[in-house]
TORLOMI-531734 format. One record per residue (C-alpha): x, y, z; residue in one letter; residue number from 1. Coordinates in pm, 1 decimal. Layout:
N
{site {X, Y, Z}, A, NUM};
...
END
This chain:
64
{site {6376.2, 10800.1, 8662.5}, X, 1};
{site {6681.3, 10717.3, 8832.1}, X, 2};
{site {7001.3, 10890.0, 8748.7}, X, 3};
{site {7328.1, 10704.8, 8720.3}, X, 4};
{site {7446.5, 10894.3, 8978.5}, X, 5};
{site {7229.9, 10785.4, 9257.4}, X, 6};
{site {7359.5, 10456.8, 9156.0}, X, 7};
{site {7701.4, 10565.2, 9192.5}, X, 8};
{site {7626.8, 10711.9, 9506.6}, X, 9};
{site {7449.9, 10402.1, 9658.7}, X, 10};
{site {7710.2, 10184.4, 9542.1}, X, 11};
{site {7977.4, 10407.9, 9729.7}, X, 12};
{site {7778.2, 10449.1, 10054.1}, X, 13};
{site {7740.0, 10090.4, 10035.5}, X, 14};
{site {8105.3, 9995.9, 9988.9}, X, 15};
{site {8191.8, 10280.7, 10312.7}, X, 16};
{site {7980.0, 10103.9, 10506.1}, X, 17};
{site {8187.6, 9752.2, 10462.4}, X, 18};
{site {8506.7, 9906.7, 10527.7}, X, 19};
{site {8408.0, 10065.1, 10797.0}, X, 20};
{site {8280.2, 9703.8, 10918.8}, X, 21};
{site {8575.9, 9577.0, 10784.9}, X, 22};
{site {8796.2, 9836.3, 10975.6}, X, 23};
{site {8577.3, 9748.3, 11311.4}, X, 24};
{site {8712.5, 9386.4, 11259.3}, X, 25};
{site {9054.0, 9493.5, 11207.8}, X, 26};
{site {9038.3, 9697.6, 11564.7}, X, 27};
{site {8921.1, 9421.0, 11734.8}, X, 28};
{site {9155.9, 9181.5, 11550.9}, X, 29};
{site {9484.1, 9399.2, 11645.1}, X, 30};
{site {9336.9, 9448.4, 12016.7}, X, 31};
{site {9358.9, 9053.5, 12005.2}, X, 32};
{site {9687.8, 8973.9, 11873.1}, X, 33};
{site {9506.0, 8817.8, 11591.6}, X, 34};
{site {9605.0, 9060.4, 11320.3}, X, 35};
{site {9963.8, 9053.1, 11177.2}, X, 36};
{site {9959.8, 9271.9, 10904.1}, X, 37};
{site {9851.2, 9620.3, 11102.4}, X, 38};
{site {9913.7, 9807.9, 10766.5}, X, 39};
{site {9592.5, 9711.5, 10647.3}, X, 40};
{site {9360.0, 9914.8, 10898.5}, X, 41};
{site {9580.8, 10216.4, 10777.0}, X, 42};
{site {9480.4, 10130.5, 10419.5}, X, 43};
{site {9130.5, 10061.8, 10482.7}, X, 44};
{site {9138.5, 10401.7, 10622.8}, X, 45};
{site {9258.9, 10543.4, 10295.8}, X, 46};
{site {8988.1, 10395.3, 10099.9}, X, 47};
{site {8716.9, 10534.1, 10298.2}, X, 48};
{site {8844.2, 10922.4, 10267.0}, X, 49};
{site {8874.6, 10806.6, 9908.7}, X, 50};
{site {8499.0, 10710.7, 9878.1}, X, 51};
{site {8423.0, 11016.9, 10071.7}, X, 52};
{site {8587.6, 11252.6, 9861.8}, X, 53};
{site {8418.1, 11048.3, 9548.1}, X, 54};
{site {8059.4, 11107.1, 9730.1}, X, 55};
{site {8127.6, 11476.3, 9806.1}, X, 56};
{site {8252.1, 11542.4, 9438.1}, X, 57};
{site {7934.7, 11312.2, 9298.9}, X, 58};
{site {7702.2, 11566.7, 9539.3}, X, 59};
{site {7872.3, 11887.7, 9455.6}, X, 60};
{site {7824.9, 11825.6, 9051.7}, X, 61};
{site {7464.5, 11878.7, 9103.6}, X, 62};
{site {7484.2, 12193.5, 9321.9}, X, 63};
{site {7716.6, 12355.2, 9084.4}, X, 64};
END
């Protein structure tokens, strides 16, 4: 049976790994000259350690 957790946490290691594709793009694009608004790969940044700190909460429920 699958636990709506693991869902959770699929859906959030999922949605880390595009922004952290996302935020590879963004690297390359400000390398380039390409990107204009630079604020973004500091807020992409911020939603990762945000989905981090939701996966580590979501794993530490079940060990506590």
């Amino acid at each position: 049976m699958i636990n709506k957790t693991d869902i959770n946490f699929k859906k959030i290691q999922e949605e880390i790994l595009n922004l952290k594709k996302s935020l590879l793009n963004l690297r390359f694009q400000k390398f380039s000259g390409q990107l204009e608004k630079t604020s973004q790969i500091k807020s992409t940044k911020k939603q990762i350690a945000r989905l981090n700190s939701q996966l580590t909460n979501t794993k530490g429920d079940g060990n506590a």
